[in-house]
N, C-alpha and C positions, 0 to 999 in steps of 0.2 A: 504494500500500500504506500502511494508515494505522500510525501509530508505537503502539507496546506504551503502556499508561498506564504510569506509575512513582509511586508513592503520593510525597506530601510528607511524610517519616515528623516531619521538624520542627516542622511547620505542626500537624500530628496530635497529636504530643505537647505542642506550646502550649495547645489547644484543650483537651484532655484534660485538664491542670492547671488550667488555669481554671475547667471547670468542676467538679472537683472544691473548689476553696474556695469555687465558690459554694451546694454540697451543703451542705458545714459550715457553711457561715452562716447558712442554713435552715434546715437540723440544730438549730439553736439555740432553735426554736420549741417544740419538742418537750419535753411536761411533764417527760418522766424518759428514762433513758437510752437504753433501751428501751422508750417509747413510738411509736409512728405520729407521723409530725407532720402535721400540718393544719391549714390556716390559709385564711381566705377570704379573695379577690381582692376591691380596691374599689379603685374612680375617684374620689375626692369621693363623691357619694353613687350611685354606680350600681353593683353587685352586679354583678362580670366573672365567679363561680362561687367554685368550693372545689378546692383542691388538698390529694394527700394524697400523702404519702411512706410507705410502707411497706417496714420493716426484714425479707426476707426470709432473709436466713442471715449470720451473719457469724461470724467467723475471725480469728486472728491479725493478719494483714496482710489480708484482705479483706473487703469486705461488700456486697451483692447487696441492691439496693433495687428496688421499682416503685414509678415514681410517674405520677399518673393526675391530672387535672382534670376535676373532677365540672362538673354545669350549668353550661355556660356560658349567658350571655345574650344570645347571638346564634342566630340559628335555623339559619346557614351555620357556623357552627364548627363543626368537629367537638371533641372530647374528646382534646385528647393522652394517649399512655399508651404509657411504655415501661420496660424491665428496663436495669437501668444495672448494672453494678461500680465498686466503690473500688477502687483497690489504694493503701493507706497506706503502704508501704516506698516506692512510687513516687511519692506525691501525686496520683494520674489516676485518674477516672471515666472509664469508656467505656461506650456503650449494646451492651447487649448484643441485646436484641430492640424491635423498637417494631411500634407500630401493632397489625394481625394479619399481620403478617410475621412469620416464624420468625426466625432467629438473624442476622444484617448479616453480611452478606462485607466482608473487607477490599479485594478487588478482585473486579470482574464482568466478566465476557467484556461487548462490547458491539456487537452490539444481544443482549436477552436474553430471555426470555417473562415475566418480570413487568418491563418497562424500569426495571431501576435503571442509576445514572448510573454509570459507572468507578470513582467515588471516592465510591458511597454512603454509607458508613459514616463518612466526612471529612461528607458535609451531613448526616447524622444529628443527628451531635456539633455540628454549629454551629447545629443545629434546638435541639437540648437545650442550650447557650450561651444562645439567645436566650430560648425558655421560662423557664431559667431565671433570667434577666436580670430579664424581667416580672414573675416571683415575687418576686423581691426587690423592685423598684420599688413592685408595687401586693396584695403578701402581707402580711395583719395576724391576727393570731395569734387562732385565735375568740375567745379568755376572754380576751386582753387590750386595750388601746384602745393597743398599741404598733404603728408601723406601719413594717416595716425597707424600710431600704433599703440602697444601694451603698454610700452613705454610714458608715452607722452601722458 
């Protein structure tokens, strides 16, 4: 008999914080406050696409973003694109939907008819960790010749 999963709710909430400051630090590309922000991916000289963050509702303590990566320049990538939340009272981003998946369970029966893994919505967020990671590394603001990173 195999053992019940038990979420890492710590490991979750680590993840969740992080990448929420790494939102805001992106965030910062953005002409005005409520602008879109967009900014194109580069290597040195080779064009990785265009990422765009769009502010869909926000509130008090939250706000509801999608963010999507237009052309990439590989012909096997696909285009990440998913619905995230802030929640600002707490510091945490969580994805709310990705891909053409409707909403991320916190936990799934497993085995299940679309095979998501036990702890889907934990690899979500460390999908959108590392996306977001590579935006910051190789994200440069289209109108400027600024180019952020971890660093900055």
């Amino acid at each position: 008999m195999r053992s019940q999963y038990v979420p890492d709710l710590a490991r979750f909430a680590a993840v969740c914080e992080s990448n929420y400051h790494r939102l805001r630090h992106l965030e910062r590309l953005a002409v005005s406050r409520d602008a879109d922000v967009v900014f194109e991916l580069h290597d040195g000289q080779r064009h990785l696409g265009q990422v765009q963050l769009a502010r869909l509702e926000s509130a008090r303590y939250t706000e509801t973003w999608f963010l999507e990566q237009l052309g990439n320049s590989g012909r096997f990538l696909n285009n990440p694109r998913m619905t995230v939340r802030a929640y600002h009272d707490a510091g945490m981003l969580e994805v709310m939907s990705c891909f053409r998946h409707g909403r991320v369970r916190a936990v799934n029966p497993y085995p299940n008819a679309r095979m998501h893994l036990p702890d889907e919505k934990l690899q979500v967020n460390l999908f959108l960790a590392e996306w977001l990671d590579f935006c910051l590394k190789f994200g440069q603001a289209a109108d400027l010749d600024t180019v952020w990173s971890l660093e900055s």
